[in-house]
N, C-alpha and C positions, 0 to 999 in steps of 0.2 A: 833699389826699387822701392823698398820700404812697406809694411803692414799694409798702408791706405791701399796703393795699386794692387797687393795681391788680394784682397777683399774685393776691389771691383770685378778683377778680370773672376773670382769665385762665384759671386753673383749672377754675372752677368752668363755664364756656363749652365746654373741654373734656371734660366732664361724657360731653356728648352723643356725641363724637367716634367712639365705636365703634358706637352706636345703630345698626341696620337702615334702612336705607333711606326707607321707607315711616314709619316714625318720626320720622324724623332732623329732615325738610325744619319741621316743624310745631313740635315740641318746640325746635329750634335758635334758630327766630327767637323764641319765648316769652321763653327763655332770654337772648339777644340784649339784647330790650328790656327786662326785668328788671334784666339787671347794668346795663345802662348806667345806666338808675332808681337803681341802690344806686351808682355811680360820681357820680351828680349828688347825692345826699345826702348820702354822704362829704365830699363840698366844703363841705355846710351844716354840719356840726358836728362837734363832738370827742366822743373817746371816752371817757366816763366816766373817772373815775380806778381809783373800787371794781368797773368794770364786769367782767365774767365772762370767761376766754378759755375756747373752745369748739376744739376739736381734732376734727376728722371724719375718721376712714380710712374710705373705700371700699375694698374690699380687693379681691382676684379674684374677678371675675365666676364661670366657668367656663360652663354653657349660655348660650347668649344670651336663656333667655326669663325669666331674673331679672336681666335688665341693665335694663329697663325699672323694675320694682320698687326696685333699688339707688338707678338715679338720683332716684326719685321721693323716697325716704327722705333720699339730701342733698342738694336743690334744699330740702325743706319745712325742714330743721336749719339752711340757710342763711338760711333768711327768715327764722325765726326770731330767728336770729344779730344779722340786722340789724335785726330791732325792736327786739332787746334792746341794741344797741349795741355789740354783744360783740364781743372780738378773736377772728378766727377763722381757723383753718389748715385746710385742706382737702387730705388728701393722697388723690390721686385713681389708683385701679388702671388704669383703663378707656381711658385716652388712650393707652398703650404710651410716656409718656415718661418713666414713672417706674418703675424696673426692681428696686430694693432699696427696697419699701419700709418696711422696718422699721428699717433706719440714717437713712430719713427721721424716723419715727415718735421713736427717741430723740435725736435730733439736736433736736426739736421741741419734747421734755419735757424735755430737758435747758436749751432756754433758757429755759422758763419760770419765774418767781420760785417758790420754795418757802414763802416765807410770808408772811403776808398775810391781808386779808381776804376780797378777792374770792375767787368760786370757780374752779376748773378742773374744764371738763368732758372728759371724751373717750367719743368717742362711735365705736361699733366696728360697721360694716355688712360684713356678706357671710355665708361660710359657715364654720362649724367644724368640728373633728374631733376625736376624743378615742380612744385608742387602751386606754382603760382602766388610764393614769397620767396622762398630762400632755395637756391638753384645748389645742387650739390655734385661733387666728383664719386663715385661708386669705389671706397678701397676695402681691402681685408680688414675686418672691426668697423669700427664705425668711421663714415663715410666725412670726406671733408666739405665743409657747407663756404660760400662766400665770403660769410662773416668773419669764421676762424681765421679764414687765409690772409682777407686783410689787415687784421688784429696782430695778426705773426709779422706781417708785413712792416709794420708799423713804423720800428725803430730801422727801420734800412734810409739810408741815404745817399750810398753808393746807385749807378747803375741797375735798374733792373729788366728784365724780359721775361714776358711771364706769360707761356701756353698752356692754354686748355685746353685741348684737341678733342674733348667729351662731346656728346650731344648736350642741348639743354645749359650751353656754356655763356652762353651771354651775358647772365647776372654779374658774372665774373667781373666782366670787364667795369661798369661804375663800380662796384665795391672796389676796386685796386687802381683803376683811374688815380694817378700823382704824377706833379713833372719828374723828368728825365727816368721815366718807364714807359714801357714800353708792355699794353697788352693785348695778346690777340687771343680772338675765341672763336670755335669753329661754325657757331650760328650768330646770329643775330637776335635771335627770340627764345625768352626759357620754354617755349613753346616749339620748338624745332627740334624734337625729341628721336627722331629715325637715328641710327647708327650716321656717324659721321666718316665720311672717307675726308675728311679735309688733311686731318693727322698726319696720315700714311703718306702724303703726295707733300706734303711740308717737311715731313723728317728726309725724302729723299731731296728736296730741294735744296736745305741750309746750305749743304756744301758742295752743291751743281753749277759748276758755271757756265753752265746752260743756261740759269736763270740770271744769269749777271747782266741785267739790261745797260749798266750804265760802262761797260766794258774796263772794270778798275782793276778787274785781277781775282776779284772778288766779290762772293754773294752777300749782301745782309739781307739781317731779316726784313724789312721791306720788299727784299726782290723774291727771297724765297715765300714772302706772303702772297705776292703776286703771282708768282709761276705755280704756286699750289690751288690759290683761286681757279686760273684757268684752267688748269687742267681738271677739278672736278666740277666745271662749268661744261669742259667740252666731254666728261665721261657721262654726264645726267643725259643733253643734247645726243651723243650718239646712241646712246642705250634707247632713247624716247621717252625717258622718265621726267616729269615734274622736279627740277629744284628743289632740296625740300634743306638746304643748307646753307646759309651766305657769311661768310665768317666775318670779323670786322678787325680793323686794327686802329687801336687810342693810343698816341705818344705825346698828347698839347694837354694831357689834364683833363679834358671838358669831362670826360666819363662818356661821350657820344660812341665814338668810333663813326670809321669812315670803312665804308666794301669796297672793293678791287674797284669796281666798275666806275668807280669817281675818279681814277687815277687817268692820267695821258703818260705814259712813260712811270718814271718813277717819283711824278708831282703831282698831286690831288690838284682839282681841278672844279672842289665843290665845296665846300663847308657847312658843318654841322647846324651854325648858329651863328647870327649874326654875331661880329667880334672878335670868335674864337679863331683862333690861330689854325693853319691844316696843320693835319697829319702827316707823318712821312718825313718829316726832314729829320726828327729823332733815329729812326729805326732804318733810314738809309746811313747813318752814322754805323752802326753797331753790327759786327762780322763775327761769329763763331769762328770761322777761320780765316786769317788774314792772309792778304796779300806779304811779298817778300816786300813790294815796296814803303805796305805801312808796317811792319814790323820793323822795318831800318829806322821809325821815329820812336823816339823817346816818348815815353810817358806823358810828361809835359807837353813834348810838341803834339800828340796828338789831343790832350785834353785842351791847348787853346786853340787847333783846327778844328775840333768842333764847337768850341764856343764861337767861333769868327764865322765859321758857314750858318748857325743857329742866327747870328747877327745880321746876315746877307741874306738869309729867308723870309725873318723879318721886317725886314727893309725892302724887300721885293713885293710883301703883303702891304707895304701902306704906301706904293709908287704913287696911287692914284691923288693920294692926300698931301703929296709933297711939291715943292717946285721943283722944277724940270733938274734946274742947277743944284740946289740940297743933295736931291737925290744922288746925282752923280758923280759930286763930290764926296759923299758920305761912302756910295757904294767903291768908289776910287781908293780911296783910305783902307778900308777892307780888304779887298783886293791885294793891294799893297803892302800891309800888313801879311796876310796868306802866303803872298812870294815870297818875302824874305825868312819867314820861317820854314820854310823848305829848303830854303840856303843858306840854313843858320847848319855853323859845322857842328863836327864833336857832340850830335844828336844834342843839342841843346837848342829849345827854341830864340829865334833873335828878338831883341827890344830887352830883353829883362835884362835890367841892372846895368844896360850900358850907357 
């Protein structure tokens, strides 16, 4: 099982530690017999190689009736975690044993590999603020701002997906806007400062296939941005409340982002700016937890299905500018390339080297 896993499932036990009373005794022991569950599985296998690391700050609570809400969001990012197999660091505000933690936070990004396959998530729970320059996440010590995070960001070139679930998160998104990332924030405006529920209905989503609109087996974060959308669209609506949150998701670079409601399915349907590329075809790539069917591809094979489907996206964005025959022969080739790497044996994709 090794050091790493027993410091998470320790942490993560902590979780509860400042919980209310009347809370405490019932969520504790849940929790209890969970980690120990993920402590006897541990034992039973290893960690992928290509597997994901998953980085969680819970950040400062501040009232205690979003302490309830915060843990719920990383208890469900942990399960998550370990269905997926994923290396996971949880750095937790709530216990009082960890006083700075934003020297945890880069201490944390700084050992992780920069390149690579796998992805890196970080995933960003509590509250924000934004002073109308520099939008910041609320942690124990001083507080993480934009700037820092895309600075830390900097040298990654792997994969990345990166949530801020805070209010007042939007900044977020152009400061960390880069190809093949993926970031979504829980408003639109550093100015959309109420408590965010976007969080809470995203962390249950990642691995609900419930929200698996494209029927693969599998939720990505595309579909869990969507089915989190809706549903705190339909909890504002039922309650009779004012909107007062619209989250956005950037995966083409522009630094725009695109909200739920430009989507038909799981294909934007609007664009930020002339030129730019939509949204979504990155972040319908990328699963916290996989299907049995994409786990049976290689490495390889899956890092040249998604360069081949990034290729057929954009080729389907400039139909209008092509002739009829280019396009169909271009899109034909594509295609055809796709099939045979599904039928390539021995998890190797076909065409190379032969």
């Amino acid at each position: 099982m090794g050091t790493a896993t027993l410091e998470r499932i320790g942490v993560s036990v902590h979780l509860f530690a400042g919980i209310q009373p009347a809370w405490r005794s019932g969520l504790a022991l849940w929790l209890a017999s969970w980690a120990w569950g993920l402590a006897a599985r541990a034992l039973a296998k290893e960690v992928p190689g290509d597997a994901p690391s998953v980085v969680i700050v819970v950040g400062a609570v501040g009232e205690a009736d979003y302490q309830t809400n915060f843990v719920r969001q990383a208890v469900a990012w942990t399960a998550a975690c370990e269905r997926a197999s994923a290396r996971q660091t949880l750095l937790d505000g709530q216990n009082g044993a960890q006083t700075n933690q934003l020297e945890l936070l880069r201490v944390a990004l700084e050992a992780e590999p920069k390149t690579g396959a796998a992805p890196l998530w970080l995933v960003l729970i509590g509250h924000g603020t934004f002073n109308g320059e520099i939008a910041r996440v609320n942690l124990v010590g001083p507080d993480l701002t934009m700037t820092q995070l895309g600075e830390w960001l900097k040298p990654f070139q792997r994969p990345l997906v990166v949530i801020n679930a805070a209010s007042a998160s939007a900044p977020f998104l152009k400061a960390l806007s880069k190809t093949n990332r993926v970031i979504i924030t829980s408003t639109r405006s550093g100015f959309e400062q109420n408590f965010s529920r976007f969080g809470d209905r995203l962390a249950q989503s990642i691995a609900d296939l419930a929200a698996d609109l494209d029927h693969d087996g599998q939720t990505s974060v595309l579909e869990a941005f969507l089915s989190a959308s809706a549903q705190v669209a339909e909890f504002y609506k039922t309650e009779g409340r004012l909107l007062t949150e619209h989250a956005l998701i950037d995966d083409n670079g522009d630094g725009l982002g695109t909200p739920a409601d430009w989507f038909r399915g799981t294909r934007a349907t609007k664009k930020s700016k002339e030129g730019a590329s939509l949204d979504g075809t990155r972040a319908a790539q990328l699963h916290l937890v996989r299907s049995a069917e994409d786990l049976s591809l290689s490495t390889e094979q899956r890092t040249r299905r998604d360069q081949l489907e990034l290729e057929i996206a954009r080729l389907r964005e400039r139909k209008e500018g092509l002739a009829a025959d280019a396009y169909y022969l271009e899109l034909e080739r594509l295609l055809r390339e796709l099939a045979r790497l599904y039928e390539a044996p021995d998890g190797k994709a076909a065409g190379g080297g032969q």
